[in-house]
N, C-alpha and C positions, 0 to 999 in steps of 0.2 A: 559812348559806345553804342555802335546800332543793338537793336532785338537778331534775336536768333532768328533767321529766317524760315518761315514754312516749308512744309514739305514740296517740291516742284510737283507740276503733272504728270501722272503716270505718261511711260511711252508710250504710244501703242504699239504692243507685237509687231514684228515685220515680218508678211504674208511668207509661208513658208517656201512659195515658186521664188522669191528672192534671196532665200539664206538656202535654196539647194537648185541653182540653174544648174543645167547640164551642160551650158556653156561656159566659157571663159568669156572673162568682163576684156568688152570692147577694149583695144588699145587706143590713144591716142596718137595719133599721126601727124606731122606736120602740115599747117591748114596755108602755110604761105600765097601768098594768089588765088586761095581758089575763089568761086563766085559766093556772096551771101545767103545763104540757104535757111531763112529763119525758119521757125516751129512755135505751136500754137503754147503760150506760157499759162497754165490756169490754175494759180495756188488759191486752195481755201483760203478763203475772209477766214478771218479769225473772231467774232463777236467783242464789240468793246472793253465791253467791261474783264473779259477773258486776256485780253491784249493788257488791258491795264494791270491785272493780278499777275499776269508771267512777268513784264519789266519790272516789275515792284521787286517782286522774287529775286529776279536776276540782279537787279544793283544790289540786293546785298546780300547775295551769295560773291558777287566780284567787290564788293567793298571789303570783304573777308582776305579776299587773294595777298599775299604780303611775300614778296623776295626772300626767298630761304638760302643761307651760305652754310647752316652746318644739317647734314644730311645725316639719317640714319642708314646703314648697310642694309637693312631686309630687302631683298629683293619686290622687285614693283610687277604688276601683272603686266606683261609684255604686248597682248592684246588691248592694254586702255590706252598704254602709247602708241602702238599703233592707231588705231583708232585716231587717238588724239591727232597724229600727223594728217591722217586722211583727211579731218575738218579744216586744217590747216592748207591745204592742198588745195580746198574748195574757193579758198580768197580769189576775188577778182583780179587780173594785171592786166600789164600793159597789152592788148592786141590777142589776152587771149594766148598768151607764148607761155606762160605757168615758167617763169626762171628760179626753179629753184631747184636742190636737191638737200633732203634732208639725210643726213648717214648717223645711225642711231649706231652710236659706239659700247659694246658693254665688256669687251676683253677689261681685264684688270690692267695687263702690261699694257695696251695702248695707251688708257687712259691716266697711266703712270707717266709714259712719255708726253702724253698732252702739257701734264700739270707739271713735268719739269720746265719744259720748254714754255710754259706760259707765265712761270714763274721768274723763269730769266726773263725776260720781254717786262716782265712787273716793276723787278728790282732796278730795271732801267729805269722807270718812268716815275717810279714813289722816289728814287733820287735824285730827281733832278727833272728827268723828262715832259714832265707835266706839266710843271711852273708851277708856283703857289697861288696866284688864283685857283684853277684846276684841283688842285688839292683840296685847297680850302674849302670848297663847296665838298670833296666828298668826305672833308670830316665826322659830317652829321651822322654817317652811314659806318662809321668804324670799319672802313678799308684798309687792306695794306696789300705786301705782297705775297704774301699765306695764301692760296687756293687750295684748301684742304677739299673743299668739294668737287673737284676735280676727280679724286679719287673717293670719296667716304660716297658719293650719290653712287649706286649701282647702276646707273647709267645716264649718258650723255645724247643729246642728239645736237650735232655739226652742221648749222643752216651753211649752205653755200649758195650765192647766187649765180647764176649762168649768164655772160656779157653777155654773148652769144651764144645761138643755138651751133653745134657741131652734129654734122652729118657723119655716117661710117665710111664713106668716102670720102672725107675732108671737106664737103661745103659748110660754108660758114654762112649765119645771115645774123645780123643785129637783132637784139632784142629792146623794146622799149618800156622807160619805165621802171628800171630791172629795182632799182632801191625802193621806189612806193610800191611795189608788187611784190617785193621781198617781207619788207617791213609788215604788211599789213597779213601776210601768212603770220608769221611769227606772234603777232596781237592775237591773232585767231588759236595759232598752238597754244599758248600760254592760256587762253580761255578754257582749250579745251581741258586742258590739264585739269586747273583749277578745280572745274565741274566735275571732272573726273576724280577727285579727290588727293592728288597728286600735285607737289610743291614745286618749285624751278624756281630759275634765277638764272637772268641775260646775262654772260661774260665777254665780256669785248678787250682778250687782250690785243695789245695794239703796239707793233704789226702782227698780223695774223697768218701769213704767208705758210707759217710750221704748220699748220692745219691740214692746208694744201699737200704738201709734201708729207707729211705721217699718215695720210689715209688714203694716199694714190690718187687723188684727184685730175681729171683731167684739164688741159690746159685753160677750157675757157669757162672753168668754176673760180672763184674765187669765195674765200669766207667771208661768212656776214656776221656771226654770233655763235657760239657755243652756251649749250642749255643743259645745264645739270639738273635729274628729273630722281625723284624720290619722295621719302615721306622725311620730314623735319626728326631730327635729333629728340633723343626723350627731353633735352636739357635745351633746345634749340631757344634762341634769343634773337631779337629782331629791333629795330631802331625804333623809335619813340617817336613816329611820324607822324604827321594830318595832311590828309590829302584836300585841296581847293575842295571848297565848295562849288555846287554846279553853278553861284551867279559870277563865282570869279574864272569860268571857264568857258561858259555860255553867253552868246549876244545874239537878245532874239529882236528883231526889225520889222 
């Protein structure tokens, strides 16, 4: 079992002309065609040894991160998920088109219709749909077709990816990328959480189409994962796992 990890470094403050503009934050716009317009990029070095004490820190505060399926009701501070999303937002994609939309669910009756309807899709696949190899690996995880976290988390958030960008006029343009630019928000959500002190767990019922349809989504979303976001059960339990070591993950040349 690692040590308890130190304390991170303090934030610093953010200047008050940034927590009280008198404007509204730039919207994004469609950047399709236009010409490249770079800008001058100048992030502080960081001091070595300073770089090496924050990674240290950070693998094991995320070596701590563990899949949580049974949730406590207390409500979660609404501002650390969001937040958390914002970071998640920040992930790079393909072209720079950002295909996502995250719809952070916290109705109790939605999220009861969620966990019916992901529950029938379950009970298909724990009998029969899966096949027994597919099972078999996720025996180690004490799965079934029970999504009690569906409802017991006070909230959910519904990644959807965007095939395509949709205009209000109906144009349409392709987006690229859209699963390695989805996938890699969601790595970053799940980060942010963690740090923020706040549990999850990726559910991927499958097919996921009801997502679409129970939250109004429009035609060219499609779901990628729903994320049940809370603090773990006083009684919560988790599998008996080891994760790779970094030489069985790492090949350095």
């Amino acid at each position: 079992m690692s040590a308890s990890p130190g304390p991170l470094s303090p934030v610093p403050p953010v200047p008050a002309a940034q927590t009280s503009s008198p404007t509204a934050p730039e919207r994004w716009i469609p950047t399709h065609g236009d010409p490249y317009r770079p800008v001058p990029y100048r992030p502080e070095r960081i001091p070595a040894d300073e770089s090496l004490a924050r990674a240290a820190r950070l693998r094991l505060r995320m070596d701590e991160r563990r899949t949580v399926r049974q949730f406590a009701p207390d409500p979660v501070p609404l501002d650390v998920v969001r937040d958390a999303v914002a970071c998640a937002a920040t992930a790079p994609s393909g072209a720079h088109q950002q295909p996502w939309t995250f719809v952070l669910v916290r109705d109790p009756e939605t999220r009861r219709r969620i966990r019916e309807a992901a529950e029938e899709e379950e009970r298909v696949s724990y009998q029969g749909r899966l096949g027994e190899e597919w099972l078999a690996a996720l025996r180690p995880l004490g799965t079934d077709e029970v999504k009690t976290h569906l409802t017991d988390a006070p909230a959910l958030i519904v990644v959807f990816q965007q095939r395509y960008w949709l205009g209000d006029d109906g144009t349409k343009r392709k987006h690229y990328y859209v699963d390695e630019s989805v996938g890699i928000a969601v790595g970053m959500l799940l980060t942010a959480l963690h740090l923020s002190g706040l549990a999850a767990l990726v559910h991927t019922p499958s097919p996921m189409r009801f997502l679409g349809e129970a939250l109004r989504r429009p035609a060219n979303e499609k779901a990628f994962a729903v994320i049940p976001v809370g603090y773990p059960a006083a009684d919560c339990q988790v599998p008996d796992l080891i994760r790779k070591s970094l030489d069985q993950v790492m090949v350095e040349i």
